[in-house]
C-alpha positions in Angstrom: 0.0 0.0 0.0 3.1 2.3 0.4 3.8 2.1 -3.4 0.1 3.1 -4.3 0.3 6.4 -1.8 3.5 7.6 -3.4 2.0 7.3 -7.2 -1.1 9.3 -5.9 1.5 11.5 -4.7 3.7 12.0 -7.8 0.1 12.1 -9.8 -0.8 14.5 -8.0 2.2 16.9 -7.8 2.2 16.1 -11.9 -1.7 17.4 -11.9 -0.6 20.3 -10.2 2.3 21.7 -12.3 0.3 20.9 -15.3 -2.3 23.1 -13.9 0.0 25.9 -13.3 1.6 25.7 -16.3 -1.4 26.1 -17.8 -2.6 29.2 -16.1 0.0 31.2 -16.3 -0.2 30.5 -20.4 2.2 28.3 -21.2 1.7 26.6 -24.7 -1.0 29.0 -24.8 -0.1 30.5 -28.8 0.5 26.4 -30.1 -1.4 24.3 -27.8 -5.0 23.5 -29.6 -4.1 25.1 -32.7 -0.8 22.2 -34.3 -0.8 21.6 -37.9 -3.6 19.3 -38.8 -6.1 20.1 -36.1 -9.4 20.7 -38.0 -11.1 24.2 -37.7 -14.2 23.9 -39.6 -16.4 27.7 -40.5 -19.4 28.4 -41.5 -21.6 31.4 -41.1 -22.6 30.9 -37.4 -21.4 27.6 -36.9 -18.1 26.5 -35.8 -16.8 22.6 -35.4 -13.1 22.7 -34.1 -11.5 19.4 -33.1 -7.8 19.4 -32.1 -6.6 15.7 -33.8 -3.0 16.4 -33.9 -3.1 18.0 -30.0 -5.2 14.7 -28.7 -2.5 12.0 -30.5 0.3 14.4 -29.1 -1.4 14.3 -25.4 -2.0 11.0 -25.6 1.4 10.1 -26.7 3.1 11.8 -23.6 0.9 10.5 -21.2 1.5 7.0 -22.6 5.2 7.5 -22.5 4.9 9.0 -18.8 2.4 6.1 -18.0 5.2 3.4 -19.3 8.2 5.0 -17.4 6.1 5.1 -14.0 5.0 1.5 -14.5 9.0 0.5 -14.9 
C-alpha cells in the first residue's frame, strides 16, 4: 500500500504543475491550434477538433504512464 500512496502523490504533484503551467499561459499560442487540427467555419457555426493536440497528449501520457510502471 506504500507504493500506491507515493503514485497518488507524484500524480498528483504532476496534476498540479500541469495546472499551473497552464494558467500562467504556457503553450497557450501552439497548444489546440498544431498543424492538422481541424477548424471547420461556416456562417454561425463552428466545429473545431484538435486531432493532432489529442495524438500528441495521448502520446506523452502513454510515455509517462510506461516509465512510472518500470
Amino acid at each position: 500500500m506504500n507504493d500506491l500512496g507515493k503514485f497518488l502523490v507524484v500524480i498528483g504533484l504532476g496534476i498540479a504543475v500541469v495546472g499551473v503551467l497552464i494558467g500562467y499561459g504556457v503553450g497557450k499560442g501552439w497548444l489546440g491550434h498544431l498543424p492538422g487540427d481541424i477548424h471547420y467555419t461556416r456562417g454561425n457555426a463552428s466545429f473545431y477538433f484538435p486531432i493532432v493536440t489529442c495524438l500528441l497528449a495521448s502520446a506523452v501520457l502513454t510515455l509517462l504512464m510506461w516509465l512510472l510502471k518500470k
